[in-house]
N, CA and C atoms as a LAMMPS dump frame, in Angstrom:
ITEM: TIMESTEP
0
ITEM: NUMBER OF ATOMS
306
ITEM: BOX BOUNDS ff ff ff
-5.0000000000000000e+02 5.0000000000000000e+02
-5.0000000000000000e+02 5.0000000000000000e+02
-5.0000000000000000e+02 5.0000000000000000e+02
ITEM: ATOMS id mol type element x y z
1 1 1 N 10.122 -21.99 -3.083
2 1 2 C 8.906 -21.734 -2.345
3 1 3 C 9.194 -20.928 -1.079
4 2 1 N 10.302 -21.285 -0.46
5 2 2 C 10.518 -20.689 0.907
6 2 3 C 11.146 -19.049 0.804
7 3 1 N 11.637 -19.004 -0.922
8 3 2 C 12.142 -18.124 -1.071
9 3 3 C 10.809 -16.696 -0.951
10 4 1 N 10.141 -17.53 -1.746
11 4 2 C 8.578 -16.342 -2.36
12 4 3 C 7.932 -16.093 -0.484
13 5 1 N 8.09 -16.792 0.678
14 5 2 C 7.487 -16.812 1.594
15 5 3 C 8.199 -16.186 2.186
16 6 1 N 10.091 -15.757 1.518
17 6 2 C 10.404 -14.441 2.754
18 6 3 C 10.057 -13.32 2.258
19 7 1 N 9.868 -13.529 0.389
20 7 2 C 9.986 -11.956 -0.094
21 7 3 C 8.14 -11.37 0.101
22 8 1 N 7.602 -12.556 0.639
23 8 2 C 6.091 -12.199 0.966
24 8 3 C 6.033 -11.254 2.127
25 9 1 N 6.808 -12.055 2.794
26 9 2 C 6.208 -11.322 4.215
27 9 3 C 7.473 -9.946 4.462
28 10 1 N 8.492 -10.188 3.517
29 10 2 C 9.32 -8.585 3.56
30 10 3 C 8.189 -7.456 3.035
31 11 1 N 7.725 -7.952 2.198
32 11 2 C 7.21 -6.642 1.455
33 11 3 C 5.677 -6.546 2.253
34 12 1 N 5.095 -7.31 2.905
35 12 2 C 3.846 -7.251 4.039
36 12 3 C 4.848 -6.561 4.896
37 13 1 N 5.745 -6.614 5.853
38 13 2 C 6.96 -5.838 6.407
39 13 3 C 6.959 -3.862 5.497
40 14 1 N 7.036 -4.143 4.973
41 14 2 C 7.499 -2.826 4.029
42 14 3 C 6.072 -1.983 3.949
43 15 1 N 5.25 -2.918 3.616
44 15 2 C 3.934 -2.241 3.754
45 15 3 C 3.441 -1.081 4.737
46 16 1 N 3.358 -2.635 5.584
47 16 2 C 3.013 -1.606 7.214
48 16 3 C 3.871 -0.657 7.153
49 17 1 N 5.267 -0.693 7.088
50 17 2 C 5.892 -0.264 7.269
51 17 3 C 5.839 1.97 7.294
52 18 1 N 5.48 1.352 5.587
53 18 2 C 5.633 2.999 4.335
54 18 3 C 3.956 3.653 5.31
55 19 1 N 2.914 2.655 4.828
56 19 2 C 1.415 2.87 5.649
57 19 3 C 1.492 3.908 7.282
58 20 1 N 2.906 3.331 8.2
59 20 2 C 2.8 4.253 9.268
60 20 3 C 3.131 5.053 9.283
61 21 1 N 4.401 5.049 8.287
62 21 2 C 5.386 6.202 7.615
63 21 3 C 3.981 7.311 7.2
64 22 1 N 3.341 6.939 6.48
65 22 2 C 2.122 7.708 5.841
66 22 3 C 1.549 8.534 6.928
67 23 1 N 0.744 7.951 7.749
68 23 2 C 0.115 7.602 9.003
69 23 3 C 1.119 8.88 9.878
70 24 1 N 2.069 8.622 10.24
71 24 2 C 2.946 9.659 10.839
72 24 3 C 2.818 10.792 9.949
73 25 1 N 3.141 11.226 9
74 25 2 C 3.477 12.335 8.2
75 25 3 C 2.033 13.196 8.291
76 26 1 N 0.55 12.067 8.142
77 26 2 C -0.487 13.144 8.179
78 26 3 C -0.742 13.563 9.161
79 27 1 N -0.451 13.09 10.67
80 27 2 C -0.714 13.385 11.93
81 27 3 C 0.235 14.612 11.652
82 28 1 N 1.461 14.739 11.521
83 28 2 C 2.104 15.461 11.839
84 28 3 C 1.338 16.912 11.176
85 29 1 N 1.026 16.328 9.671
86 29 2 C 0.436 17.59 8.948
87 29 3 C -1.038 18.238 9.507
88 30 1 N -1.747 17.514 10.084
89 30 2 C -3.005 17.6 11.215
90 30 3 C -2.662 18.804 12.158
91 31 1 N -1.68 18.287 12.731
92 31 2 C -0.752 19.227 14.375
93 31 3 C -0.714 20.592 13.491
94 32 1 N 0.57 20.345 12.712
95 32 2 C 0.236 21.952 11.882
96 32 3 C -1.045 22.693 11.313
97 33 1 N -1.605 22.332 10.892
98 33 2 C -2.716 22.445 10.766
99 33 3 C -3.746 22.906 11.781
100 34 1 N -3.798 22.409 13.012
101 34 2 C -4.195 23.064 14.295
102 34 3 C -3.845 23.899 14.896
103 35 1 N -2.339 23.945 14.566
104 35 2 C -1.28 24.917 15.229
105 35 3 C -1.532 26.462 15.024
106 36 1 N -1.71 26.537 13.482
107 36 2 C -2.197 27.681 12.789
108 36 3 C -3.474 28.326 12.898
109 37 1 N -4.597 27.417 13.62
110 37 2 C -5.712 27.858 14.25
111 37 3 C -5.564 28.501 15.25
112 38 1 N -4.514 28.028 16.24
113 38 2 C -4.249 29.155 17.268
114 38 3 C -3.58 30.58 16.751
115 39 1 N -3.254 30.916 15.65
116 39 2 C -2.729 31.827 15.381
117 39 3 C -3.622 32.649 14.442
118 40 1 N -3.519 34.298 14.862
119 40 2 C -4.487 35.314 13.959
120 40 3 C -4.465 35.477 13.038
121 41 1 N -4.193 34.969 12.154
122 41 2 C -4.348 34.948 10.429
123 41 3 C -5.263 35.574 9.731
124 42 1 N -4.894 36.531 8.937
125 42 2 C -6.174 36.52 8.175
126 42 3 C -6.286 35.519 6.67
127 43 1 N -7.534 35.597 6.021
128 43 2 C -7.861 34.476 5.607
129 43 3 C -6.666 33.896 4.718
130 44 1 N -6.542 35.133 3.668
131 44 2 C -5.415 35.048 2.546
132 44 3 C -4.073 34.005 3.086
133 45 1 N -3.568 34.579 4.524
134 45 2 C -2.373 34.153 4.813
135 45 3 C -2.703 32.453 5.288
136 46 1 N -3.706 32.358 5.855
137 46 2 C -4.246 30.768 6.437
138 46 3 C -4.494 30.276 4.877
139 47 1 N -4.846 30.438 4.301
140 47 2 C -5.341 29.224 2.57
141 47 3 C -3.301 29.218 2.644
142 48 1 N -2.588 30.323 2.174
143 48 2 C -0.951 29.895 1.653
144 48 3 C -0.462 29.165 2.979
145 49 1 N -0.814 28.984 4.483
146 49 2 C 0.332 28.322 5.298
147 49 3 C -0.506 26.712 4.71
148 50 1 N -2.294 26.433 5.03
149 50 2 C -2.783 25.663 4.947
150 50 3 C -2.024 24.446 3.121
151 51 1 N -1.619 25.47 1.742
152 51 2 C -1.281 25.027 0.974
153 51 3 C 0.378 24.746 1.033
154 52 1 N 0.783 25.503 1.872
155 52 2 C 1.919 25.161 2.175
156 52 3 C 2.108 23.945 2.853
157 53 1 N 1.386 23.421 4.278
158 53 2 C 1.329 22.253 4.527
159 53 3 C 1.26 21.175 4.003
160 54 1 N 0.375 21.09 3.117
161 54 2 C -0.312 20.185 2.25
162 54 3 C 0.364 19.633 1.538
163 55 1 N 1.271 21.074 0.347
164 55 2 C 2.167 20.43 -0.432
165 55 3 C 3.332 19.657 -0.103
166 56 1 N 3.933 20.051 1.523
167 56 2 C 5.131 19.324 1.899
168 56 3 C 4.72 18.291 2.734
169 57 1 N 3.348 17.688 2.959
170 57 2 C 2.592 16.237 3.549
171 57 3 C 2.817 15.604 1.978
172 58 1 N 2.472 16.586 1.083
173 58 2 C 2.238 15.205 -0.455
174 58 3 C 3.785 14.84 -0.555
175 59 1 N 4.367 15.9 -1.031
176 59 2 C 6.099 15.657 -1.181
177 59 3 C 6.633 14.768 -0.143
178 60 1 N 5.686 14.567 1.009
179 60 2 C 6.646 13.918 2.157
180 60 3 C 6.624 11.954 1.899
181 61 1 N 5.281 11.826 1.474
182 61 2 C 4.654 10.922 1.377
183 61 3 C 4.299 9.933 -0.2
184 62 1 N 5.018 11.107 -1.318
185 62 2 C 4.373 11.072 -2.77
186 62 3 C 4.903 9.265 -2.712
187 63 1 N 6.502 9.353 -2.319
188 63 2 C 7.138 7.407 -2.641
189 63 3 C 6.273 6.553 -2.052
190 64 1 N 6.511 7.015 -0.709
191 64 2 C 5.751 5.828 0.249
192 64 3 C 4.492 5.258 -0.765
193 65 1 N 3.183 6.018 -0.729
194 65 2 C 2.008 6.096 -1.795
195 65 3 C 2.659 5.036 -2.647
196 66 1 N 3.302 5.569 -3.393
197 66 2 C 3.638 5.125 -5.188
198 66 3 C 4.211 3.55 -4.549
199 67 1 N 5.051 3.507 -3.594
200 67 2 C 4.831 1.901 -3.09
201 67 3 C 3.738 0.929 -2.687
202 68 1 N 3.459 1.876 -1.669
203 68 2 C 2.054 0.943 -1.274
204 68 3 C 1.071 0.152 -1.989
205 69 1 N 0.815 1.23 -3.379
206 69 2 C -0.097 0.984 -4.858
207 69 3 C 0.935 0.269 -5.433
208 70 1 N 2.142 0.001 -5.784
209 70 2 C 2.777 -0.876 -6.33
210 70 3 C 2.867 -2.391 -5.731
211 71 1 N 3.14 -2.139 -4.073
212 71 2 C 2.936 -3.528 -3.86
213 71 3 C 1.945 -4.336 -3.412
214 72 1 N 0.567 -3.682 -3.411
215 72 2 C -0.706 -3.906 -3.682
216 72 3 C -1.109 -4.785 -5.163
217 73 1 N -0.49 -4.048 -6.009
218 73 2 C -0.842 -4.605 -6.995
219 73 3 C -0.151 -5.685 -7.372
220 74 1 N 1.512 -5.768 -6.953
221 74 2 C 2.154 -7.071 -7.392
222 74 3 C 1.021 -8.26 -6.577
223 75 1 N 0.731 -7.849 -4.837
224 75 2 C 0.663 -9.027 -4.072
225 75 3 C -1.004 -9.299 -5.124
226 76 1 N -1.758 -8.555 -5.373
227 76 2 C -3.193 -9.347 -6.245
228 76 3 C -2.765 -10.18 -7.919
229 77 1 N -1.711 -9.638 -8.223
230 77 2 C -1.182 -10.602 -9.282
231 77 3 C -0.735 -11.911 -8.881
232 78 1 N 0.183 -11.633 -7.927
233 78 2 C 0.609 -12.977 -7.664
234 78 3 C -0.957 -13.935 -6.889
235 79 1 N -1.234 -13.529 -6.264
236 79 2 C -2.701 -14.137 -5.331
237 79 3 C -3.398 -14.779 -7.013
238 80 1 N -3.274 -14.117 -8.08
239 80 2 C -3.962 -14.319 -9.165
240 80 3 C -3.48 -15.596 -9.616
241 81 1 N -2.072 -15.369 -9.546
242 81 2 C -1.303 -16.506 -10.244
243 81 3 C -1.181 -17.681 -9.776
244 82 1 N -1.66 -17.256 -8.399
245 82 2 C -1.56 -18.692 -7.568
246 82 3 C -2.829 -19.612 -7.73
247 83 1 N -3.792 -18.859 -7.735
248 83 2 C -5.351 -19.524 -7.599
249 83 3 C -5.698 -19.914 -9.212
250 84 1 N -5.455 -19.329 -10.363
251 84 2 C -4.709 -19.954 -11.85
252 84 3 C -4.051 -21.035 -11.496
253 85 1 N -2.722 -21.166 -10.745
254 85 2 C -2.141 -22.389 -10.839
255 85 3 C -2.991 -23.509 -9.875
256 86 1 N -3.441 -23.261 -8.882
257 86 2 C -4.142 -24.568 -7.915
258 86 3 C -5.322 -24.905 -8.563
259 87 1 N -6.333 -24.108 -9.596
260 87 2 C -7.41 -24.517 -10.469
261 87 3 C -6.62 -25.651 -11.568
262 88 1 N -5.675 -24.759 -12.277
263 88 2 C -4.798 -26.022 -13.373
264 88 3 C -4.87 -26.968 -12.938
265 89 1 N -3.958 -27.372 -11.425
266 89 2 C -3.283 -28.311 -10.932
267 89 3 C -5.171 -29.448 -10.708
268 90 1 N -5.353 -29.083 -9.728
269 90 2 C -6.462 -29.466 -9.484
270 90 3 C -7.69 -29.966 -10.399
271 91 1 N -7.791 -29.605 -12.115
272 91 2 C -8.306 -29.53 -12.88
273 91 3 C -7.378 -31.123 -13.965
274 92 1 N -6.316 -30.463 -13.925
275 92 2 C -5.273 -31.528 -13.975
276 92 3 C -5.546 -33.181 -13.134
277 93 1 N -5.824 -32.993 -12.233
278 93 2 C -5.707 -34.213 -10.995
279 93 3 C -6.942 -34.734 -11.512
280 94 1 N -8.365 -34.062 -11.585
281 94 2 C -9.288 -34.398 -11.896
282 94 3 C -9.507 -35.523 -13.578
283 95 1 N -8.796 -34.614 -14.688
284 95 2 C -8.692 -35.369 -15.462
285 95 3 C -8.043 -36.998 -15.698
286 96 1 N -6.807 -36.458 -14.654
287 96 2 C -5.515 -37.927 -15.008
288 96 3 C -6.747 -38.591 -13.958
289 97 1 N -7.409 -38.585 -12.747
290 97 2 C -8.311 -39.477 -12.284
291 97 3 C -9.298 -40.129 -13.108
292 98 1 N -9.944 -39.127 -14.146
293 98 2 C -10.986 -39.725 -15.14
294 98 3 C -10.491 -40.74 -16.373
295 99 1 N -9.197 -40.626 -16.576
296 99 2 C -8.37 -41.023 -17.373
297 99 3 C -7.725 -42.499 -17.23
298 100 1 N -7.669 -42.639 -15.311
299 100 2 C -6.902 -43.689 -15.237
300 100 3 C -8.185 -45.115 -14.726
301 101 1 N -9.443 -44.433 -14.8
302 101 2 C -10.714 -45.265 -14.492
303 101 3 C -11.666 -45.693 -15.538
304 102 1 N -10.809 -45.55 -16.571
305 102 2 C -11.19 -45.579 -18.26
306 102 3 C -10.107 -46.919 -19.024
């Protein structure tokens, strides 16, 4: 039990963690993004710096993402598995009570 309550709160840890990681990378891609407004571009060359940004914010960020959605989804399985097991248990208790007043 104490074990599942460190690897809980590591990966709540990891979360935040990748999330600011995220969080940083788009600010950063924002700044560029503004940066290039100060500069005379014409349109053609602003769409390739603007896709250029973009693609190295996704590449920067593609793992982090692919974690976040991964450990999103373990922590609602397990939340699943738990509230399955305290209905059993509880469902359980209820019966052996009806059982032992018989």
């Amino acid at each position: 039990m104490l074990e599942d309550a460190i690897e809980a709160e590591r990966a709540e840890r990891d979360q935040d963690a990748d999330c600011a990681r995220i969080d940083a990378a788009i600010g950063l891609s924002e700044q560029d993004i503004a940066a290039l407004e100060d500069r005379q571009l014409d349109p053609d060359e602003m769409r390739k710096q603007w896709s250029a940004i973009r693609d190295r914010t996704i590449i920067a960020i593609r793992d982090m993402v692919h974690n976040v959605v991964k450990r999103a989804i373990e922590a609602k399985a397990t939340e699943d598995c738990i509230i399955q097991k305290f209905v059993r248990e509880e469902s359980n208790e209820g019966l052996w009570a009806s059982f032992q007043s018989h």
